[in-house]
Phi, psi and omega in degrees: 000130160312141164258100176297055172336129152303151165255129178294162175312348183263338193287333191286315220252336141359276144276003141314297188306347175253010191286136175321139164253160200265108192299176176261358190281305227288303177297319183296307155340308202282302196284340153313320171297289187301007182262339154293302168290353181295310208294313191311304205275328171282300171342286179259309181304316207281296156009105174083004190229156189206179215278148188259187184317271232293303163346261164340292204277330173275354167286337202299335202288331191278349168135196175102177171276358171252135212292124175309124190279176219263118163318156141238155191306287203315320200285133179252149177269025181293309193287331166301344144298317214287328164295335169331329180272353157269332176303329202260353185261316198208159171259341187325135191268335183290308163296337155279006177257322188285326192282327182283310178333308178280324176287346165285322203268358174245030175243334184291322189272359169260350167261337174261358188273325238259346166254033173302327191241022190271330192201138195290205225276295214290307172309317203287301191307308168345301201267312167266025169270329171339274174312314203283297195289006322143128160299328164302316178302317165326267190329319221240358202266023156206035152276121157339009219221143198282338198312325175303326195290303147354294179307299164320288159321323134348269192319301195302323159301307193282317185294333179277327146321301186301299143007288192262013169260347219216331175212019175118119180286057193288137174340291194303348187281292187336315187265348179292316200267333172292307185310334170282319160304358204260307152338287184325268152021260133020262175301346184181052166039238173339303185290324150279028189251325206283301165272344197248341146324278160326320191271342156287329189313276180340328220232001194298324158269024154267070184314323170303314190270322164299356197249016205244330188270335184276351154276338204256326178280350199257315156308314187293325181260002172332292205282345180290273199323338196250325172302301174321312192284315187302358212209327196212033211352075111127150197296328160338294190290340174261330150289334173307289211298297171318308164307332186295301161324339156266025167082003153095089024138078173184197177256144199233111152274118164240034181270328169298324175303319173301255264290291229272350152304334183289000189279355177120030156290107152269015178191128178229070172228101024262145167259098222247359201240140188324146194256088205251340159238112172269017181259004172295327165240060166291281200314324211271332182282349159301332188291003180236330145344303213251326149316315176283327209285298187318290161347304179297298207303294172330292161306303199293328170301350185148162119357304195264339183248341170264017136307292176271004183276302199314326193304303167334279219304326190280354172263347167300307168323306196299309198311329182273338161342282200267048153249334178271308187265332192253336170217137203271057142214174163211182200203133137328292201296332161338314223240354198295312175268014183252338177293311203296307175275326161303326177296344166265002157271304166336303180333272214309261254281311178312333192267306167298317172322303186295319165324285171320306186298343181240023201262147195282158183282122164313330174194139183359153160092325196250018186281001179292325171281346189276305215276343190277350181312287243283292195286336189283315187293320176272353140302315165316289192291335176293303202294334174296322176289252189008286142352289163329290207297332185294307174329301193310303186299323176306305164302326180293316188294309153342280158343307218268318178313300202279341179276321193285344181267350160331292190307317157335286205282336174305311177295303198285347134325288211296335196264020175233357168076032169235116171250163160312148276011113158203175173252106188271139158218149132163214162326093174059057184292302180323297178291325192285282192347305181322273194314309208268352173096010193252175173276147158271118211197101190273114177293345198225163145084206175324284229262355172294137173208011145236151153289143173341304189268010166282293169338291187300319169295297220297332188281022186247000221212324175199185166274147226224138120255131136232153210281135185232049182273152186088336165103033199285173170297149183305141162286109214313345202242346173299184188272175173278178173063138197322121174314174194232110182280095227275286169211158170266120191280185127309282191285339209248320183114227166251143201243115153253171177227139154266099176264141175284122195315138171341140199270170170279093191272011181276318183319168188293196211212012155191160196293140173289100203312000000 
């Protein structure tokens, strides 16, 4: 790992004098951007959409009339503060996609402003229409889900490290940079263990700022530690539990999974399936490319700024390590806070690049080549944009063909007479419970939290389905007698259900949360 040396006082006073000032340009541009991807995202995205799996168990958690589905070890409650306070007001998935919506786009111009004075103007916008424009960012930036935040938190963090490592460790760095770990933390664990490595690494002879990040990563995991002992006796035992579930902690070459995901895959486990647009990932093999170059640009721009681009690229590296090496599947959105911190060496290189490209001709003749630079190269980033959005929309249709087919089988439950109070097990138990208002309750898998004869009890006590898709076999815990045929999925095929006979309604009248 790079070492980021404190600078000495003459070095201190070097670099004020060379630090970019902050255009006056510079914020309106940032808030122009993100009012762009609001729009992009209200287009393709919002329309029409409802909550996926991973979704459901953290809105369930917050409040509302449907029961909190089953916590699994690997999940932190960060995204479920952060929604509560609309969840707990409304179930609309449309007010709650517009409140994340606004609230990302004004954590995207506040995580890249926090490098006003780190990188001139012209990079940062660069670098976060970069990111900002990527389908995952897109796709996720008015999903329930931590991974975005992560990202955000990420830039925010590492620029205020840089910051107070490079002109002083001042309140606002101190409390900028534990508060942005806190966040990561918070929202995901693991990705902050993951950013407060490097950024401790860096920071070893500061004590004020190491001891600022290291309040901020113990706060941010306060509350997964106080669960863990409450729940899973005690965080060991809840880390065991998590690696199992994520197929188990070790080396995993997943670099091909990310690539063939990137074609609009949001979850590729196993990932097994043919790689049919590989031109989706040109940009992501360019990325390490344009990244080191961007480093070089940087450095050569000065000291102090190739000092904190390199600060980026190497916590981008950490954050992107166990997504690549460690575990044997992928997800796009994984990869979400290390894209985040690349896009600002990528930027430089981008910039230079452009720089060049426009540099006037040395002799007659060639200014005709300088303006055809001008035009390949911004074909080139049009061609990329193009690419994002389609992925986004594709991916969007998807989501919502797989949401409609929840809602499908959740209606043909309510028209079978499984209703609130009631219990769902089987085949996606988890999201249709959300959509149909029941508790979800697993016998098995992640997700297990009852036993077969727990099951058999809860179905004395309310109304019991357990989902049957693909026309798969009865479940050994399930009731006798023929299924009840629910909907014809998309993704899934046709969906039954085996209900358990009507409850004994003198009995108490909902399932134990």
């Amino acid at each position: 790992m790079y070492e980021l040396r404190a600078p000495s006082p003459p070095q201190v006073r070097e670099l004020r004098g060379s630090a970019p000032r902050p255009s006056p340009r510079l914020l309106p541009c940032l808030v122009a951007l993100a009012l762009v991807c609001v729009a992009a995202q209200l287009a393709f995205v919002i329309p029409g959409s409802g909550l996926g799996w991973d979704e459901t168990v953290y809105v369930s958690q917050a409040g509302g009339d449907t029961p909190a589905a089953f916590f699994s070890a690997p999940r932190a409650r960060g995204i479920s503060y952060l929604v509560a306070p609309v969840a707990a007001l409304t179930a609309s998935t449309t007010a709650l996609r517009i409140y994340l919506l606004l609230l990302s786009a004004g954590a995207l111009v506040g995580a890249f402003w926090v490098w006003r004075t780190l990188v001139p103007g012209r990079v940062l916008v660069c670098a976060a229409a970069l990111f900002a424009t990527l389908w995952p960012a897109l796709f996720y930036g008015s999903m329930a889900m931590p991974n975005l935040w992560c990202a955000l938190g990420s830039v925010a963090a590492t620029g205020w490290v840089a910051r107070a490592l490079l002109r002083g460790a001042g309140r606002a760095e101190l409390l900028g940079a534990g508060a942005a770990t806190a966040v990561v933390v918070l929202m995901r664990p693991a990705d902050g263990v993951w950013l407060a490595l490097p950024l401790l690494l860096v920071t070893v002879v500061r004590p004020r700022l190491f001891a600022a990040l290291a309040v901020g990563l113990l706060a941010g995991a306060a509350p997964w530690i106080v669960e863990a002992f409450a729940h899973y006796g005690g965080p060991l035992t809840r880390i065991h539990r998590a690696s199992e579930i994520q197929g188990g902690l070790g080396w995993n070459l997943a670099v091909d999974d990310q690539a063939k995901a990137l074609e609009g895959r949001t979850l590729c486990r196993p990932c097994t399936i043919p790689w049919k647009r590989p031109g989706t990932t040109v940009w992501w093999a360019l990325l390490p490319f344009l990244a080191a170059g961007g480093a070089v640009v940087a450095r050569r721009a000065g000291r102090g700024r190739g000092q904190v681009i390199l600060l980026a690229t190497g916590t981008a590296v950490s954050l992107a390590a166990p997504y690549l090496f460690l575990i044997d599947y992928a997800a796009p959105r994984f990869l979400l806070p290390a894209y985040a911190l690349f896009s600002l060496p990528v930027a430089e290189c981008l910039v230079r690049l452009h720089a060049w490209a426009r540099r006037p001709a040395k002799r007659p003749g060639r200014s005709v080549a300088a303006q055809w630079r001008v035009v390949a190269l911004g074909a080139v980033l049009a061609a990329h944009l193009v690419v994002q959005l389609q992925v986004t929309s594709r991916v969007s249709a998807s989501s919502h063909s797989t949401t409609a087919d929840f809602e499908a089988v959740a209606a043909a439950l309510h028209r079978n007479g499984i209703g609130p109070p009631c219990v769902i097990s089987g085949d996606q138990a988890v999201p249709i419970a959300y959509y149909a208002g029941c508790a979800s309750r697993q016998t098995a898998g992640h997700d297990g939290s009852i036993t077969p004869e727990g099951l058999r009890e809860a179905a004395r006590r309310v109304p019991t389905a357990v989902l049957v898709s693909g026309g798969g076999p009865r479940p050994a815990y399930a009731p006798e007698g023929p299924p009840v045929f629910l909907a014809e999925t998309r993704d899934a095929g046709p969906y039954s259900g085996y209900l358990f006979p009507p409850p004994d309604r003198s009995g108490p009248g909902r399932p134990d949360s």
